[in-house]
C-alpha positions in Angstrom: 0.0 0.0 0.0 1.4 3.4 -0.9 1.3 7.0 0.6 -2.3 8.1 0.9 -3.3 11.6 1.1 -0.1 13.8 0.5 -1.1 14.4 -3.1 -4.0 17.5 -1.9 -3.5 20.8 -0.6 -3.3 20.9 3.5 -4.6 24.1 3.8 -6.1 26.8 1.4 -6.7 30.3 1.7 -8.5 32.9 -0.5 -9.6 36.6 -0.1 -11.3 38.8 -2.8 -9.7 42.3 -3.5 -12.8 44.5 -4.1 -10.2 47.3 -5.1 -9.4 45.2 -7.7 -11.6 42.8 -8.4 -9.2 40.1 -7.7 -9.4 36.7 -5.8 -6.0 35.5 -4.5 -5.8 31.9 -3.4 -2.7 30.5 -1.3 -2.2 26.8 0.0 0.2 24.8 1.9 1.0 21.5 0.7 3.5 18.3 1.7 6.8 19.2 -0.2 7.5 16.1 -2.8 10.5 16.9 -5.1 8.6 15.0 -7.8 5.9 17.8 -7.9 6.5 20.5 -10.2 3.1 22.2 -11.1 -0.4 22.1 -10.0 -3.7 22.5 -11.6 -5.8 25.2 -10.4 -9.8 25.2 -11.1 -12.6 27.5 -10.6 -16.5 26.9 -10.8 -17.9 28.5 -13.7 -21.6 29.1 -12.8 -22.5 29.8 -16.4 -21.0 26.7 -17.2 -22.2 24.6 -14.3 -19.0 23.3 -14.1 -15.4 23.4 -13.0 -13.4 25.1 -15.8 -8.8 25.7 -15.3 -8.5 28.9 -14.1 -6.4 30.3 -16.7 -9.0 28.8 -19.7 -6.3 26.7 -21.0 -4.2 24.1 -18.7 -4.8 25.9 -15.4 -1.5 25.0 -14.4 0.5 27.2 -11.5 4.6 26.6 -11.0 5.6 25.3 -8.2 7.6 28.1 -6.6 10.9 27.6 -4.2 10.3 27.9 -0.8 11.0 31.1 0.8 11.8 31.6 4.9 10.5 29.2 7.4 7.6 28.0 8.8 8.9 28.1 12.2 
């Protein structure tokens, strides 16, 4: 039996920026030097459905880690 449940984000956050009509998500994840991207999706409701955020692959770098957590 392999690892189960490192592959999903352990925490997210988002706030919307009124000023700019802006939603910025952040999330915490276990660190697996295999991963190199993930695939971000929002709910269309025009759609009724979950579209990539960017319209095409929805896929966000990962990005080096910066400071500590402690």
């Amino acid at each position: 039996m392999g690892v189960i449940g490192l592959n999903y984000p352990l925490g997210v956050f988002q706030y919307y920026d009124k000023d700019t009509n802006t939603t910025h998500v952040q999330w915490s994840y276990v660190d697996d030097p295999n991963l190199i991207h993930f695939e971000v999706e929002i709910y269309d409701q025009n759609l009724r459905k979950w579209v990539k955020c960017d319209g095409r692959n929805g896929i966000i770098e990962k990005q080096p880690k910066i400071g500590s957590n402690y």
